[in-house]
N, C-alpha and C positions, 0 to 999 in steps of 0.2 A: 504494500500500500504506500510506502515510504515515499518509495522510486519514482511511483507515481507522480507528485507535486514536489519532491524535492530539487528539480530541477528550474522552479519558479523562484526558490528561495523564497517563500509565503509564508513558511514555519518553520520551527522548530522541532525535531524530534523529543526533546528534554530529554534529555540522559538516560539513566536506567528506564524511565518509561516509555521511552520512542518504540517499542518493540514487547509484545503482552503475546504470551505460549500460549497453549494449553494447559500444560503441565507445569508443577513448581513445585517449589521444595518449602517445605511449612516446620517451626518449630512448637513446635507441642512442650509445655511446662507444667509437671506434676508436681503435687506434692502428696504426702502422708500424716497422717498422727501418730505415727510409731517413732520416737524420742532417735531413736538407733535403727535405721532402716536393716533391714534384711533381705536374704531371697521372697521372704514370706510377705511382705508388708504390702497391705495393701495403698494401691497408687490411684488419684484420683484427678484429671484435667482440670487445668484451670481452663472457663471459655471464656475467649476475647471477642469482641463486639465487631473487630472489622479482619479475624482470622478466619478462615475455613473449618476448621475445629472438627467438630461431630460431623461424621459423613451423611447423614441422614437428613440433616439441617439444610433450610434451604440460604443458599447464599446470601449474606447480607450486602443491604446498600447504604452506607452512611454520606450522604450530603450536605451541605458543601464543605464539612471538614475532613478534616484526616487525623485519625486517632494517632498520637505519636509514638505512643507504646508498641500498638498493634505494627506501624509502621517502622518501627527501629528493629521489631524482632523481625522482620523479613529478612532485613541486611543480616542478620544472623544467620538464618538459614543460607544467604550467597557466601558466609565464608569467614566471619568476621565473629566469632564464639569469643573472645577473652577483652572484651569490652567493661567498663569498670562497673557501668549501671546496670548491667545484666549479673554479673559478680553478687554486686546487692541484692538484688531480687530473687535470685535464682532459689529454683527447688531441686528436680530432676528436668531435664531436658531432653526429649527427642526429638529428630529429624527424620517426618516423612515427606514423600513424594506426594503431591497429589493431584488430582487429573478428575476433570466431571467426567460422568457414568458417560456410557453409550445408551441409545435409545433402550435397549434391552434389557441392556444390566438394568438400568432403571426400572421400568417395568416389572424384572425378577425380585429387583430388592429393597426397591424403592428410596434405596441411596441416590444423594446427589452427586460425591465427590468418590472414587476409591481411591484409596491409601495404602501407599507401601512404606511399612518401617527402612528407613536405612540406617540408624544407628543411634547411640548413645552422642547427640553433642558434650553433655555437662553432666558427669554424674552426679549423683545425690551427696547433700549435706546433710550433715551433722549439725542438729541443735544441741548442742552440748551449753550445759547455762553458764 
């Protein structure tokens, strides 16, 4: 679409958003009530208002602002984990892939997004007093 009008010079593509996938890399932040997490502990999402989050959820549209939180954790999932204000916050962190359904899968499951785990960004903290 870029190529299109960028030969006009009429716009700007703006940086990271000149260019919107399909797919993206999301980071998901747990936490637990268990003081000492373990294999065992149970883990529970935090949801974010302008994240993808729960695959079942239908997408949100926040206008005309932009959540900052919601948008600073994206940059995390492009690559940028050891940030100081994530540091503070942080509980457990995952990174998955996410991608909206196909006509079908939707249909079958009534999901909007599917998700693939790809890893541990942050592991769990210790609240130790």
């Amino acid at each position: 679409m870029n190529a299109s009008f960028t030969r006009y010079h009429l716009v700007n593509a703006y940086g990271v958003l000149g260019t919107v996938t399909v797919r993206r890399r999301e980071v998901v932040v747990e936490g637990t009530d268990v003081r000492e997490p373990d294999a065992g502990a149970l883990w529970r999402e935090y949801d974010f208002t302008g994240k993808p989050g729960d695959p079942m959820r239908l997408p949100r549209r926040v206008a005309p602002c932009r959540l900052r939180l919601d948008w600073q954790m994206w940059f995390l999932a492009l690559g940028s984990p050891d940030t100081g204000w994530f540091q503070r916050m942080r509980g457990c962190a995952r990174v998955y892939d996410y991608r909206f359904t196909t006509w079908t899968e939707r249909k079958q499951s009534g999901s909007r997004w599917v998700r693939t785990e790809i890893g541990v960004l942050v592991p769990p903290v210790s609240l130790r007093d």
